[in-house]
C-alpha positions as CSV (number, residue, x, y, z in Angstrom):
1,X,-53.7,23.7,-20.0
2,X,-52.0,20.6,-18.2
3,X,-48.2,21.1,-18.8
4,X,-45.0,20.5,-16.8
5,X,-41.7,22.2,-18.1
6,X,-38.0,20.7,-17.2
7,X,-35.6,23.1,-17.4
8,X,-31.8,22.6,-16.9
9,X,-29.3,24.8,-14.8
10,X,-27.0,24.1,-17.6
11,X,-26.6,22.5,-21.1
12,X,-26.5,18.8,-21.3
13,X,-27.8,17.9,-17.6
14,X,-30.1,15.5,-18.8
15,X,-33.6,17.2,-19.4
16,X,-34.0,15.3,-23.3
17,X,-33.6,11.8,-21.4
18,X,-35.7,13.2,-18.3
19,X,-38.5,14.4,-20.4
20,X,-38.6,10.9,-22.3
21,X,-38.6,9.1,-18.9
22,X,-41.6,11.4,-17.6
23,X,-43.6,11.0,-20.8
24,X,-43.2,7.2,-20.5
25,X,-43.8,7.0,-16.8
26,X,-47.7,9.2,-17.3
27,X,-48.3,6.6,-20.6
28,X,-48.0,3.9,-18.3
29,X,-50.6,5.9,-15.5
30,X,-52.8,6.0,-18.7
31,X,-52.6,9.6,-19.5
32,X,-52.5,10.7,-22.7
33,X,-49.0,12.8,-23.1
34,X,-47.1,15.0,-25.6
35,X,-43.6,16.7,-25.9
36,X,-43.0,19.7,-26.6
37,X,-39.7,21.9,-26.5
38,X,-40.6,25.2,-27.8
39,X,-37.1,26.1,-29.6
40,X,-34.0,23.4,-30.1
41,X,-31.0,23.8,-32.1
42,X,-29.6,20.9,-33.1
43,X,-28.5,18.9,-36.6
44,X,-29.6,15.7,-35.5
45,X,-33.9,15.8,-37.3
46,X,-36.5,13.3,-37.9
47,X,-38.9,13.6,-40.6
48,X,-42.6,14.0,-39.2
49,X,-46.1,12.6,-39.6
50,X,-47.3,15.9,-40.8
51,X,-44.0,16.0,-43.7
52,X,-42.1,18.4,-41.8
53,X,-38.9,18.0,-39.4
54,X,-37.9,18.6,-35.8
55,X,-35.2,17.3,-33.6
56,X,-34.3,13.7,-33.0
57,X,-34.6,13.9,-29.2
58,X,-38.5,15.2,-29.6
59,X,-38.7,12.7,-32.0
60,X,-37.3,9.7,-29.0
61,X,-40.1,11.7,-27.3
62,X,-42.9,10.8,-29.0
63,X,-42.2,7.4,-29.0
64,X,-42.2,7.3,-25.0
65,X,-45.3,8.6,-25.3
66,X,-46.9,5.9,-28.1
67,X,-47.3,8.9,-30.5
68,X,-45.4,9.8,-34.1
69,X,-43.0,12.6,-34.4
70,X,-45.2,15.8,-35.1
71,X,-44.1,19.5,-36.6
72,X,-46.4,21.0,-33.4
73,X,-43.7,18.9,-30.8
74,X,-40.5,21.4,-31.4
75,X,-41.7,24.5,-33.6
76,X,-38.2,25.6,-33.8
77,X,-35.7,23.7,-35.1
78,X,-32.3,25.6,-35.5
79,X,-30.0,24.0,-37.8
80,X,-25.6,25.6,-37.4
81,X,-24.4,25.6,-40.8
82,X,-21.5,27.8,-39.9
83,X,-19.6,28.7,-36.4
84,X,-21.8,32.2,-36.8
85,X,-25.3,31.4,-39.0
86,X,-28.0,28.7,-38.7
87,X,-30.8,27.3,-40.6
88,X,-34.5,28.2,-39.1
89,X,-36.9,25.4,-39.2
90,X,-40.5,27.0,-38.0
91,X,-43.3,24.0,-37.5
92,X,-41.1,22.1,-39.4
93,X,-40.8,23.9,-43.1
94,X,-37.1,25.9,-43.2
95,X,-37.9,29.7,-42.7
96,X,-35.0,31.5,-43.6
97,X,-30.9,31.1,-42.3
98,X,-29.6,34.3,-39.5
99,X,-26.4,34.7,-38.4
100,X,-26.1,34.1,-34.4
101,X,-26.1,37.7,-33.4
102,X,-29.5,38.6,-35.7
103,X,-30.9,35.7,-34.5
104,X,-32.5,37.8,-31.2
105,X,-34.4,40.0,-34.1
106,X,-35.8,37.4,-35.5
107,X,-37.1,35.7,-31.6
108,X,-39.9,37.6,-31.4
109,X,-41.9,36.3,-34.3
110,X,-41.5,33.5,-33.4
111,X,-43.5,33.4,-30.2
112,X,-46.7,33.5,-31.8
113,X,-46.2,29.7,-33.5
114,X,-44.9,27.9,-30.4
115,X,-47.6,29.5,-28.8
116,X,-49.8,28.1,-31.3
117,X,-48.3,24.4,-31.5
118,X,-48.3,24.4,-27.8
119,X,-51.9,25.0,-27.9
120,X,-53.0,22.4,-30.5
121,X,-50.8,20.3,-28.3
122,X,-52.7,20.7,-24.7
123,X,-55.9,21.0,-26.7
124,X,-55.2,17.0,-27.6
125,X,-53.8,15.7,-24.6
126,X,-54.0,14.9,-21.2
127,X,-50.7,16.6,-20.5
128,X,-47.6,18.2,-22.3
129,X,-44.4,17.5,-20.8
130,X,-41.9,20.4,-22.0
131,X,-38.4,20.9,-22.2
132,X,-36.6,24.0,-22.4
133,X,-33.0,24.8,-24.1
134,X,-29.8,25.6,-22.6
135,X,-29.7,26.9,-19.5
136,X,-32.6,30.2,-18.0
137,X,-29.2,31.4,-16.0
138,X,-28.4,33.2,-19.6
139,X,-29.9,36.2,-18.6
140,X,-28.2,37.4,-21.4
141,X,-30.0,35.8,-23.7
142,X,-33.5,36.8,-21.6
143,X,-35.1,39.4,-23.7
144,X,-37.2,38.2,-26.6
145,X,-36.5,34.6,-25.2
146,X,-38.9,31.5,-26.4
147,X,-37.0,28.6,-24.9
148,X,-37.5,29.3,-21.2
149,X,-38.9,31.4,-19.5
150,X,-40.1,33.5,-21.5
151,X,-41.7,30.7,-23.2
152,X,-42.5,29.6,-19.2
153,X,-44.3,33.0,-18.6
154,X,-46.1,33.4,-21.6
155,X,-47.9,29.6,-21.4
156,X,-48.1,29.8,-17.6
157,X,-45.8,26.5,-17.5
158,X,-45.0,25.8,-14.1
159,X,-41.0,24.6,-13.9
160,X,-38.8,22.0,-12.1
161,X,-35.0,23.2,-12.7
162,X,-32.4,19.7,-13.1
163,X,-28.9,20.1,-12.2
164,X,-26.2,17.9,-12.8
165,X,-24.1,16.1,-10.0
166,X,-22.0,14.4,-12.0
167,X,-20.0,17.8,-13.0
168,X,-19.6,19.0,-9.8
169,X,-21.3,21.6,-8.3
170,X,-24.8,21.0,-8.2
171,X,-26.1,23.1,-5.4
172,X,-24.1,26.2,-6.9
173,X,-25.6,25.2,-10.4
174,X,-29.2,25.6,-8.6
175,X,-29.0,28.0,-6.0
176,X,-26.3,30.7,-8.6
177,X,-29.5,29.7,-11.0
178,X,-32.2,31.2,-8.7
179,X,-29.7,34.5,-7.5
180,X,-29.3,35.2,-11.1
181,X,-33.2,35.4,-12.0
182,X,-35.4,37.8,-12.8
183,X,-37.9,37.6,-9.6
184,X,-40.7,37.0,-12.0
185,X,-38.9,34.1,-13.7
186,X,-38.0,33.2,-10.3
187,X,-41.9,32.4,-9.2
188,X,-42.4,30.5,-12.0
189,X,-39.5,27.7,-10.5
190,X,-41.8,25.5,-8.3
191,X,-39.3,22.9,-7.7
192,X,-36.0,21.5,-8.6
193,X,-34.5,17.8,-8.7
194,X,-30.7,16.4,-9.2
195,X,-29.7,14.3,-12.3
196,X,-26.8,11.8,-12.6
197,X,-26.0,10.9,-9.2
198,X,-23.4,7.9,-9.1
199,X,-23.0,5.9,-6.0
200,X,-25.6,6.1,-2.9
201,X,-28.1,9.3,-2.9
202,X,-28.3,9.4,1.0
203,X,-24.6,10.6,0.8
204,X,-26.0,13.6,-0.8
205,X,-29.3,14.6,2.3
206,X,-27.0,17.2,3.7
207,X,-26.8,18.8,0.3
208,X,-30.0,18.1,-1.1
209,X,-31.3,20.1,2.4
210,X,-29.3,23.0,1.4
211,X,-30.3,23.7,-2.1
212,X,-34.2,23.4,-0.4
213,X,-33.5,25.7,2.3
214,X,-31.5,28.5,0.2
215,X,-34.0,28.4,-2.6
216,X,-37.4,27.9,-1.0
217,X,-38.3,25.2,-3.7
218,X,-40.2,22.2,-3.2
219,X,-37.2,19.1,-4.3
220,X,-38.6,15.9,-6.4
221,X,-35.7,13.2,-5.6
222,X,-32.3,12.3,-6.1
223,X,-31.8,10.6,-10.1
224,X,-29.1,7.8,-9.9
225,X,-26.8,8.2,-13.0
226,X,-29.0,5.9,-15.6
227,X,-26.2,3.4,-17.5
228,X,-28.7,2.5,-20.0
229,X,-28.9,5.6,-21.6
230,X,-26.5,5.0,-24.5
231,X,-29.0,2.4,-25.4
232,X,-31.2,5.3,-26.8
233,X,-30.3,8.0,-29.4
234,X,-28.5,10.5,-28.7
235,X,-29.2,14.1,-29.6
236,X,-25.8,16.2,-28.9
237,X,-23.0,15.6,-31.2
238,X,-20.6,16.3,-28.4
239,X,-21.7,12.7,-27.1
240,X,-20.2,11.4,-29.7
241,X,-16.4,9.4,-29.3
242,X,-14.7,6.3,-29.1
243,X,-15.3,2.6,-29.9
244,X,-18.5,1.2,-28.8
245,X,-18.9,-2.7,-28.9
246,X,-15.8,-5.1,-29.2
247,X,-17.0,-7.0,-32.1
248,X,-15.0,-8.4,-35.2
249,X,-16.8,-6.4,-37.7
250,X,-14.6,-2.6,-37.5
251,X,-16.5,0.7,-39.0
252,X,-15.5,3.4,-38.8
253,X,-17.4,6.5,-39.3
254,X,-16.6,10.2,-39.6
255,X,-17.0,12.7,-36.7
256,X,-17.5,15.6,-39.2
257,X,-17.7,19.0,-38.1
258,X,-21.2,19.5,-38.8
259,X,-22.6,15.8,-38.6
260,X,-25.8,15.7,-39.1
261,X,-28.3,12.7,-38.2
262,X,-25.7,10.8,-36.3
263,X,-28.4,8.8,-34.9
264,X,-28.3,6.4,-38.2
265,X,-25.8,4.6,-36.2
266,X,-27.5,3.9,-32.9
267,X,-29.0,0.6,-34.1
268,X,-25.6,-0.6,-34.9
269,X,-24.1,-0.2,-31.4
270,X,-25.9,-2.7,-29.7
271,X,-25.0,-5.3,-32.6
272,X,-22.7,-8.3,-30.8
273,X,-20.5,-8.6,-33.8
274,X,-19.6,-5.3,-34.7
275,X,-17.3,-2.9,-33.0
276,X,-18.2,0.8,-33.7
277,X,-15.4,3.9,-34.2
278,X,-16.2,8.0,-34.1
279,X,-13.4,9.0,-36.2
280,X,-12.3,12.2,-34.5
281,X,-10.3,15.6,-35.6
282,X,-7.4,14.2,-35.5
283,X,-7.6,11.0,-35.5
284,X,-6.4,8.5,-38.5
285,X,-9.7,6.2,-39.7
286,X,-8.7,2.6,-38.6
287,X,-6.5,0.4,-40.6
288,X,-8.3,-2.8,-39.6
289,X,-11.6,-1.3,-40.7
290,X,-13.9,-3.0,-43.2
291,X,-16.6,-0.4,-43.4
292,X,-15.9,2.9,-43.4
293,X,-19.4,5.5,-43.1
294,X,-19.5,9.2,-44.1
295,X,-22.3,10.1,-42.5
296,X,-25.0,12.9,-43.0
297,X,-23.3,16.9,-42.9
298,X,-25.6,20.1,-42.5
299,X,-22.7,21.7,-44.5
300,X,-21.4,19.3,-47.2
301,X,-18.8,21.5,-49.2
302,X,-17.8,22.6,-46.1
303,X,-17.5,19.0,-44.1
304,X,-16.1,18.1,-47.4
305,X,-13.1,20.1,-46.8
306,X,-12.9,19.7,-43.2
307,X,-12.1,16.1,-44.4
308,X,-9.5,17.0,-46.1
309,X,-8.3,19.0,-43.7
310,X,-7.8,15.5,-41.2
311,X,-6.5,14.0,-44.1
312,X,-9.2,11.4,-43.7
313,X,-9.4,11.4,-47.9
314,X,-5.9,9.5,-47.5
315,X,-6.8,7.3,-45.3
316,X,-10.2,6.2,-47.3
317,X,-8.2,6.0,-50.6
318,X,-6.1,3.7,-48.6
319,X,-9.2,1.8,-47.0
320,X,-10.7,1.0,-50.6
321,X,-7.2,0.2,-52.2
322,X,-7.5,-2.8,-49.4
323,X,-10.2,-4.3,-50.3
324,X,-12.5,-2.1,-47.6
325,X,-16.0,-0.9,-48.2
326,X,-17.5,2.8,-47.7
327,X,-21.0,3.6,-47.2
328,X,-22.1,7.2,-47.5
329,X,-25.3,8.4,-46.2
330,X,-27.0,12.0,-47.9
331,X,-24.4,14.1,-47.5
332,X,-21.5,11.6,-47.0
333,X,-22.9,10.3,-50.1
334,X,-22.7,13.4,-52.2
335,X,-18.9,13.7,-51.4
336,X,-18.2,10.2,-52.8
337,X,-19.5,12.0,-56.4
338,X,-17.0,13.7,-58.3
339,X,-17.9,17.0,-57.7
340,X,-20.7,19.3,-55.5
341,X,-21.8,22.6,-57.2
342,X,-23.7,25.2,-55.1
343,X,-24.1,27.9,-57.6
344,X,-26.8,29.6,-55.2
345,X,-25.1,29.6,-52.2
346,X,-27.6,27.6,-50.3
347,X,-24.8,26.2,-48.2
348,X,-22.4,28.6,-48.1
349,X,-20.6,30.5,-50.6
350,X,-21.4,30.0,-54.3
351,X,-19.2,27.7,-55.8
352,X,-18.4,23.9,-57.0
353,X,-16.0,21.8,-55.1
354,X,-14.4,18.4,-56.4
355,X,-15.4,15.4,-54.6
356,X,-13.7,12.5,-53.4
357,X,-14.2,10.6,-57.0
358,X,-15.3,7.0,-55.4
359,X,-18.7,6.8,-57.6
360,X,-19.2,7.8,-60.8
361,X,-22.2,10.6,-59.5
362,X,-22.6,14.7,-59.1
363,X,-24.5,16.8,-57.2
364,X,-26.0,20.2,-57.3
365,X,-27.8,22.0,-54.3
366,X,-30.8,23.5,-54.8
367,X,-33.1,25.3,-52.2
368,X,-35.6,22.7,-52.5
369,X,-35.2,20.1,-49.5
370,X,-36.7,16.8,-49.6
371,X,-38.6,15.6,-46.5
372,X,-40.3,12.7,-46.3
373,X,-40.5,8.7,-44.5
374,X,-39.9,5.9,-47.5
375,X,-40.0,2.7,-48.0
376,X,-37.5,1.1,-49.6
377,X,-36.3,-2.2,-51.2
378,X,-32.1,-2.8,-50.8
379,X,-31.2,-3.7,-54.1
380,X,-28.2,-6.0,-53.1
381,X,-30.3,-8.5,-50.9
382,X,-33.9,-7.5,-51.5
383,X,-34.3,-6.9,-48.2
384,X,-37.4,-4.0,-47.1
385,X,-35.7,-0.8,-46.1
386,X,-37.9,2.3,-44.1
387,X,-35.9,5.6,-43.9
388,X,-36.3,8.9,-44.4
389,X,-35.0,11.9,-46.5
390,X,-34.4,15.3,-45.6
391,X,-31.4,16.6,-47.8
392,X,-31.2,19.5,-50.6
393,X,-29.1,18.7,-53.8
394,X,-29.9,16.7,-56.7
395,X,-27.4,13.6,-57.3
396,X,-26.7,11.7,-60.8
397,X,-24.3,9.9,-62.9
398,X,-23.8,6.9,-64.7
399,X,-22.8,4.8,-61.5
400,X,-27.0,5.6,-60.8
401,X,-27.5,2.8,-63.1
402,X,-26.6,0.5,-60.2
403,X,-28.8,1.5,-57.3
404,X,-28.1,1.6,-53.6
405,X,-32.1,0.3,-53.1
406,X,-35.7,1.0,-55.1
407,X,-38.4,3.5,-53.8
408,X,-41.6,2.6,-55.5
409,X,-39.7,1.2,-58.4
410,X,-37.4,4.2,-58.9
411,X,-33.1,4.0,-58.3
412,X,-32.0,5.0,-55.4
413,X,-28.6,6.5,-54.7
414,X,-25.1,4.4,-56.4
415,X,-23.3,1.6,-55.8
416,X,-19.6,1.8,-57.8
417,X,-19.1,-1.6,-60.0
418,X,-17.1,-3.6,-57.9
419,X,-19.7,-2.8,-55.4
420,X,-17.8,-1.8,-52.2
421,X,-18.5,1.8,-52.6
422,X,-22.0,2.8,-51.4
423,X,-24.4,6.1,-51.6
424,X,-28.0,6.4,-50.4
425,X,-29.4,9.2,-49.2
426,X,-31.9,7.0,-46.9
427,X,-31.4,8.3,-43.1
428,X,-32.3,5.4,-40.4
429,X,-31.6,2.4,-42.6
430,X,-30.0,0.8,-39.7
431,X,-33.3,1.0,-37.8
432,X,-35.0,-1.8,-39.8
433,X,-33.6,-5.5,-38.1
434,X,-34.5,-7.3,-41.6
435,X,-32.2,-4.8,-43.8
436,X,-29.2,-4.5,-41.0
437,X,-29.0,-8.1,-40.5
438,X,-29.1,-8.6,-44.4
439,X,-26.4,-5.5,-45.0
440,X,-24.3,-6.9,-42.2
441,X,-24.0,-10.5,-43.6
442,X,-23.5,-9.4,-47.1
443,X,-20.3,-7.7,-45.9
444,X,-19.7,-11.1,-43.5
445,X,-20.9,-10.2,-40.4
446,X,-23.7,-11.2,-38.5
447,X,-26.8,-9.7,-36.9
448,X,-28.7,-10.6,-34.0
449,X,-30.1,-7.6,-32.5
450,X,-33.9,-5.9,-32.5
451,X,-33.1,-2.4,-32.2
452,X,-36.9,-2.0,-31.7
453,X,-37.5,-4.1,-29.0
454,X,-34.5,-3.1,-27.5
455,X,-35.6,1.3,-27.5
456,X,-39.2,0.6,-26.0
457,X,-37.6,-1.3,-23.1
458,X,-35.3,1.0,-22.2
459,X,-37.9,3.5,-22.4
460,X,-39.7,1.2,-19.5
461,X,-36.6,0.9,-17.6
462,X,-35.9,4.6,-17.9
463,X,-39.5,5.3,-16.5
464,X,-38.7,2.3,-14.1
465,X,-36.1,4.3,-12.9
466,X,-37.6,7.5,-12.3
467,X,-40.3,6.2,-10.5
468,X,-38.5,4.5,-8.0
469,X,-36.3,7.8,-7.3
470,X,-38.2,10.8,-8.1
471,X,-41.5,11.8,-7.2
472,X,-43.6,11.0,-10.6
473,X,-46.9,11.7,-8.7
474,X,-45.7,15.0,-7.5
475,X,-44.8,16.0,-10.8
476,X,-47.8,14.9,-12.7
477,X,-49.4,16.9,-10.1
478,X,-47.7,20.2,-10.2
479,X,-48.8,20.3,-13.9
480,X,-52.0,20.1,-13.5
């Protein structure tokens, strides 16, 4: 087995981004290369080849490496639906849903299937670049573990540890990382790098020496903090925040407590003409806004409330009694109905909640979840639409009658009659240049970016970038 695992001395030092980089850099050396991250959790998923779901960074992934998204890429997907439980996703079908402290029970069968889409994996590539969760300094969270080295151990994964400069304390981050090791775990670290370096790398020899001498491991390079990275989708919700763009066109969407596919937004960023807001706790929505978006929610009647909570149901009755629009996506959609009904508790406790009464639509959950890529047709414009669903809940009501877009000549989601209120529960409708372009102008602004075009070179830059700072051969080389 050919395989290379990146693992992080800490959350959110870069691995996702590094990972994509590495897979794009061995594409370009003509290898033939897969992802794989053995357990993630996250509420950001894409839809698969194969009809299942993993997360959204495996999913950026796959595309570095030519490929489509596939179940075998991440084989554990958790999902937080509460502060204490989450939704397990095993090779993409959901399992079952554990609170956080029965969640180490449950590790243990789960080995077996990563082992088992790690293997399909290897068996049809050249190499498997892997990425591991979190942090292995968790001893804590050692026994039974599948997302490090446990998982490292039990594939024989050789692995390069990444800390992050650009939060101080790198070489403690590193060297704390190796003290803190079992010694076994500790063999299996044949080298480390340093992510997100801002200014000139020789200023950081001296320390780069250090972390080499103290640990005994073999160091790749220095990474130079990479400033296009917010021109590729983001994974972590805590990412999220701000205004990006300075465009006339204002939207506003809702940071929701348990957001879920935020990446429907990314293609809009780059868009000249609009100006892009994450609504925070806290924080009113815009006055000057003339779209505001509800986005996805792994916990509707619970987001639903959190809402509330902000008082961001004010501020949108206010939006719409200006003339504004409001687009909701799955379940931002379902809270525009009049009212959500869980009588099984799939979400949370049984019950029915009243929604925010903008279209004339209702939902009830059910345990079946809908996964699967479509092509659509926006009924507004006519313009082609490709998505994806993954939502539970059925959703109907009279406002159904005018339909958000067609799928193979059925209604899909509401539009309210004067037409400013929006439902759909089609996830990356923004990725398509030909229905942005024609949603944008509808609603008077204009569109002139490929969001395409604009991912795949970045993925060449990022790899670019890499190259010229890391050692790629050495890498490549370890893994095999």
């Amino acid at each position: 087995m050919t395989a290379l695992m990146i693992q992080g001395a800490g959350s959110n030092v870069g691995k996702s981004l590094l990972v994509a980089g590495l897979c794009r850099a061995a594409l370009r050396r003509g290898l033939s290369v897969a992802p794989f991250k053995p357990q993630n959790m996250s509420n950001n998923a894409a839809v698969t080849v194969d009809g299942g779901e993993i997360g959204r960074a495996q999913a950026l992934q796959a595309l570095a490496c030519g490929l489509g998204p596939h179940t075998d890429m991440n084989p554990v997907l958790l999902k937080p639906e509460t502060d204490t439980g989450a939704q397990v996703v095993v090779q993409g079908r959901r399992l079952t849903t554990v609170r956080a402290r029965d969640y180490s029970a449950l590790k243990p069968q789960l080995l077996t299937p990563v082992l088992e889409s790690f293997r399909r994996l290897g068996a049809a590539h050249d190499i498997v670049i892997v990425e591991g969760a979190g942090s292995p300094a968790e001893v804590n969270l050692r026994q039974g573990d599948i997302a490090n080295m446990g998982f490292a151990r039990a594939a024989g994964v050789p692995v390069v540890l990444v800390g992050d400069i650009d939060r101080g304390g790198v070489i403690a981050q590193i060297v704390g990382t190796q003290a803190v090791l079992d010694p076994g775990d500790a063999a299996m670290v044949a080298g480390f790098l340093v992510n997100k370096f801002r200014g000139d790398p020789a200023l950081f020899d001296d320390g780069y020496r250090l972390i080499a001498a103290r640990t005994g491991w073999r160091g790749y390079g220095v990474v130079p903090y990479f400033a296009d990275a917010s021109k590729l989708p983001a994974e972590d919700a805590l990412d999220l925040g701000g205004t990006t763009g300075d465009g006339p066109f204002k939207i506003a969407c809702l940071a929701l407590s348990r957001i879920a596919n935020f990446d429907d937004l990314d293609p809009l960023k780059p868009e000249p003409s609009v100006s892009l807001t994450m609504v925070r706790a806290g924080e009113a929505i815009p006055g000057d806004a003339a779209l505001v978006i509800l986005p996805g929610s792994k916990s509707t009647r619970g987001d639903l409330a959190y809402l509330r909570e902000q008082g961001w149901d004010i501020d949108i009755a206010a939006h719409v009694r200006r003339g504004g629009h409001v687009l909701g996506i799955c379940g931002g959609y379902q809270m525009l109905g009049t009212r959500i009904a869980d009588p099984d508790g799939i979400e949370g406790a049984p019950g029915e909640t009243p929604g925010l009464g903008l279209l004339d639509v209702a939902t009830t959950m059910s345990a079946d979840k809908r996964l699967t890529r479509t092509e659509a047709t926006h009924a507004a414009t006519g313009a082609p639409m490709q998505g994806y669903e993954i939502h539970i809940g059925r959703t109907d009501g009279p406002d159904r009658a005018r339909p958000f877009a067609q799928v193979e000549g059925e209604p899909e989601g509401a539009v309210s009659a004067d037409g400013r209120i929006m439902g759909s529960y089609l996830h990356g409708m923004f990725s398509g240049d030909a229905f942005r372009a024609a949603f944008l102008r509808r609603l008077g602004a204009r569109s002139t970016a490929n969001y395409g075009a604009t991912v795949e070179a970045t993925l060449d830059r990022l790899a670019a970038h890499l190259e010229a700072h890391l050692d790629v051969e050495g890498l490549l080389a370890l893994a095999r």
